[in-house]
C-alpha positions as CSV (number, residue, x, y, z in Angstrom):
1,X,-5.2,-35.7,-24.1
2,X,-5.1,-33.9,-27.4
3,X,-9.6,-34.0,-27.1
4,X,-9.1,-32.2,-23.8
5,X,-6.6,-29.5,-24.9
6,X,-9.3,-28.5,-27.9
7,X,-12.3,-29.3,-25.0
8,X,-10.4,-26.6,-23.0
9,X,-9.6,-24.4,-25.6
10,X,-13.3,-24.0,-27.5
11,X,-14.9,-23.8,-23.5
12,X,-12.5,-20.6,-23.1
13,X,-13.4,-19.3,-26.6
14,X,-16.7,-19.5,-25.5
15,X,-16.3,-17.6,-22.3
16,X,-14.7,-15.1,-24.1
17,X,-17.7,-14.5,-26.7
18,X,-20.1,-14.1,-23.5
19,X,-17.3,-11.5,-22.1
20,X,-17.3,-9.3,-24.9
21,X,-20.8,-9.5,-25.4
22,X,-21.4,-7.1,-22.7
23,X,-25.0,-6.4,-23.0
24,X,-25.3,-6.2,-26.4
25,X,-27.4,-8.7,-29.0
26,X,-25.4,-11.6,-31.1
27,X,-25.8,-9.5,-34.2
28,X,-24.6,-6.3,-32.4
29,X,-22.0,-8.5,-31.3
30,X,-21.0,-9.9,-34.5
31,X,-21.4,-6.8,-36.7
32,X,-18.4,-5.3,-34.6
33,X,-16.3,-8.5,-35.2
34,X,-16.9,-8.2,-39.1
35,X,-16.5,-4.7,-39.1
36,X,-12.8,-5.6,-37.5
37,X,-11.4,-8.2,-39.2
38,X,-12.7,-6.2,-42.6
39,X,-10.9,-3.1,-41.1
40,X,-7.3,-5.3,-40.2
41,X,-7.7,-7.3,-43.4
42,X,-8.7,-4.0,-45.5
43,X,-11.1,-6.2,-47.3
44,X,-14.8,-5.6,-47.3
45,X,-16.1,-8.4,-48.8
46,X,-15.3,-10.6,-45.9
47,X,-18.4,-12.4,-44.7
48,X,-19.7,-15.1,-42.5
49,X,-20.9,-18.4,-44.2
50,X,-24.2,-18.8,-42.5
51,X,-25.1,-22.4,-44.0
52,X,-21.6,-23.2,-41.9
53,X,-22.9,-21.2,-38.8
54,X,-26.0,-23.2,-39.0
55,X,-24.4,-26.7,-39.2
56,X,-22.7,-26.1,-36.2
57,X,-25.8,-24.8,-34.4
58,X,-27.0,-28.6,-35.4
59,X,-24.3,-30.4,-34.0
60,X,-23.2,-28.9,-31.5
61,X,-24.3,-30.6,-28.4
62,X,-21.0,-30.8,-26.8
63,X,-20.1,-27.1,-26.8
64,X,-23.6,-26.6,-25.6
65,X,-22.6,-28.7,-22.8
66,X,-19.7,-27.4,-22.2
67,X,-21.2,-23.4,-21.9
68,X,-23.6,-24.9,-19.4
69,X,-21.1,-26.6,-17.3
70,X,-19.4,-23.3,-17.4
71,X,-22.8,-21.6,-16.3
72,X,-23.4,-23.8,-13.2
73,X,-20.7,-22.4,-11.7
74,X,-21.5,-18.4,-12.9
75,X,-19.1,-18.3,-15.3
76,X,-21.4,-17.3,-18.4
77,X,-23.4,-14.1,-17.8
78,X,-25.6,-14.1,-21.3
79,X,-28.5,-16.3,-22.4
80,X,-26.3,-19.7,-23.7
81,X,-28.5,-19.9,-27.0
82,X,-27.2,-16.3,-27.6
83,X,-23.6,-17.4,-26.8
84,X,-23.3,-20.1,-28.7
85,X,-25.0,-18.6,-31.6
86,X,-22.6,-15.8,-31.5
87,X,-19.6,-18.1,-31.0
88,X,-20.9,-20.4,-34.2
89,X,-21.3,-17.7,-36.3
90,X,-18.0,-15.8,-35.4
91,X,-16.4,-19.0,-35.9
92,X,-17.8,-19.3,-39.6
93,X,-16.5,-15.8,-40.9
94,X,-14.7,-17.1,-44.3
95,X,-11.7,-16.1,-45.6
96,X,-9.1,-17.0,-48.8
97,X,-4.8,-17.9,-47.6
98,X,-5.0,-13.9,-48.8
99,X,-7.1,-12.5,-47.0
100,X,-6.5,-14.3,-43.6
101,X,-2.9,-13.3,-44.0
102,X,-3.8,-9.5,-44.6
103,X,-5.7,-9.7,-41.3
104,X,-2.1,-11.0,-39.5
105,X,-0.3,-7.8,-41.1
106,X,-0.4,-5.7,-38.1
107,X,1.5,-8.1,-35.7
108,X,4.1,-8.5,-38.2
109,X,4.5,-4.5,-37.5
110,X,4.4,-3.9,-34.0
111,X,0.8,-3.3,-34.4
112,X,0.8,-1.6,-37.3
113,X,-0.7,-2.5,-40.8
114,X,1.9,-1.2,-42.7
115,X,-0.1,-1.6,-46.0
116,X,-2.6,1.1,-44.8
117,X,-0.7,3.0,-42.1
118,X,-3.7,2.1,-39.4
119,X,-2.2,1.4,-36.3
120,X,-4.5,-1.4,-35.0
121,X,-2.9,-2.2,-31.5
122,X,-0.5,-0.9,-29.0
123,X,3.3,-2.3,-29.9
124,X,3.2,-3.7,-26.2
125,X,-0.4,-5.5,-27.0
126,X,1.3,-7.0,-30.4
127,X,4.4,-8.1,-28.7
128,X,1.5,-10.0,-26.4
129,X,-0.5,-12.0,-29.0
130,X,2.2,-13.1,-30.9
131,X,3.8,-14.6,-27.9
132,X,0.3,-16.4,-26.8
133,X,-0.1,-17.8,-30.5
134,X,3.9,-19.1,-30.2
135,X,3.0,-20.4,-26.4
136,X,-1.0,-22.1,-27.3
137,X,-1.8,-21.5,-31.1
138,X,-1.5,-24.7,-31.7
139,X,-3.1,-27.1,-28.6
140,X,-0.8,-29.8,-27.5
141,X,1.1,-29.8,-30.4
142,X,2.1,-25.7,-29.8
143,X,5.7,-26.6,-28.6
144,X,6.5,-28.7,-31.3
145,X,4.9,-26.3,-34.0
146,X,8.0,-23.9,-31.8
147,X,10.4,-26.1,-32.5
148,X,9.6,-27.0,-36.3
149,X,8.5,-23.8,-37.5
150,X,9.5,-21.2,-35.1
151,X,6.8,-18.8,-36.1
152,X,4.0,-17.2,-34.0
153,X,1.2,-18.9,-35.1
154,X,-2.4,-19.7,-34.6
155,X,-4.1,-23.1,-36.1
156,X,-7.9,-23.4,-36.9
157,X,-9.7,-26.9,-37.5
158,X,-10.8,-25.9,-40.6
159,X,-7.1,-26.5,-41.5
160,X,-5.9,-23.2,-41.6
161,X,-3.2,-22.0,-40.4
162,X,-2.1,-17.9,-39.8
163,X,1.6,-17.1,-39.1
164,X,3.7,-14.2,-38.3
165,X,7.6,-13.7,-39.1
166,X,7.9,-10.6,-36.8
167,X,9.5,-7.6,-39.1
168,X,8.8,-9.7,-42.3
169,X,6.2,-11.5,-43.4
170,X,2.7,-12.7,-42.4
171,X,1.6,-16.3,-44.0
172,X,-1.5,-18.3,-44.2
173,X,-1.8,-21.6,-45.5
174,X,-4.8,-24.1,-45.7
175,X,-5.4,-27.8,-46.4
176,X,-7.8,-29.7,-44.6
177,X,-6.2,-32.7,-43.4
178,X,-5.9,-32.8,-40.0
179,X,-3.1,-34.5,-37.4
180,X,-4.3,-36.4,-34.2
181,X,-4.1,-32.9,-32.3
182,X,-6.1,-30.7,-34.8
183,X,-3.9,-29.0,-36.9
184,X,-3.3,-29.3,-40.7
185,X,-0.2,-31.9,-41.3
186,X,-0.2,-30.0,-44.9
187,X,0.2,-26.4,-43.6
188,X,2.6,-27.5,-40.9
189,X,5.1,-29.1,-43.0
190,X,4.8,-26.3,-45.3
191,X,5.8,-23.7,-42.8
192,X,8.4,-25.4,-41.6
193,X,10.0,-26.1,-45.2
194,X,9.4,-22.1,-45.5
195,X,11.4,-21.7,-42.3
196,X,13.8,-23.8,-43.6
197,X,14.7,-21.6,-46.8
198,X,13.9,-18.3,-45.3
199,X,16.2,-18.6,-41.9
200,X,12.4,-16.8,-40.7
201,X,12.7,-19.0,-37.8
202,X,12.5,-16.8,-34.0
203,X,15.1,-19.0,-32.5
């Protein structure tokens, strides 16, 4: 079940990349991205870790499925190679625990970044994501990362994880190990020992 939830997950991610590419070409497409997460993060030396990008472009073979699948029925509007190679590369941006909880800053605001004074999003918008990374951030395993951590929070199977204590704080924390769902074991636990000491908890 927990393959399926992550099956699911990447297939939309994918569908999203194709949405947003509107037109344009992967680096077009990616440039923007960059340019964003640089602009949220305030941090310019960002970049994407092409030798990463590549590996996945390699191996592959079951997303590339997948975004055909999803083109049989007219569900992916762009050339696949140019989807997936956006999606790969997008996917291989690489960031420090500092930088990735820099880019979080503005939810912790009501979408502003309140260490430039940028407002990024609309308040309404904010309130949105952080509810969809407490509702899904985390697979299967998303209402029990509610119930031990009690943060907004969105994992990554590179082991990361990004979380928001609304009005206080936002945290990233990395270690690769993974649990049988896809999310660090490391990072989870230390959350919720954070949670535990701060009171940070939503609930």
């Amino acid at each position: 079940m927990a393959n399926l939830v992550t099956r699911l997950s990447t297939a939309g991610a994918i569908a999203i990349v194709d949405a947003i590419m509107m037109g344009h070409e992967p680096k077009e497409l990616l440039a923007e991205i960059l340019q964003f997460i640089r602009y949220i993060a305030n941090d310019n030396s960002i970049a994407i870790d092409e030798k990463v990008a590549l590996s996945e472009l390699a191996t592959g073979h079951r997303n590339a499925s997948l975004a055909h699948f999803m083109a049989s029925f007219g569900r992916i509007e762009h050339a696949i190679d140019c989807v997936l190679g956006a999606y790969y590369h997008q996917c291989s941006i690489s960031m420090s625990c500092e930088q990735l909880a820099k880019s979080g800053l503005f939810l912790v605001s009501d979408g502003v970044n309140q260490t430039t004074g940028n407002r990024v999003v609309s308040s309404h918008r904010a309130r949105r994501i952080n509810s969809l990374m407490l509702m899904c951030g985390h697979y299967d395993g998303s209402g029990e990362f509610a119930y031990r951590v009690g943060l907004p929070g969105k994992s990554g199977v590179g082991g990361g994880i990004l979380a928001i204590a609304p009005s206080k704080a936002s945290i990233a924390v990395w270690s690769p190990g993974l649990d049988k769902i896809g999310n660090s074991k490391l990072g989870t636990l230390a959350l919720e020992m954070l949670v535990q000491r701060t009171g940070w908890s939503v609930f």
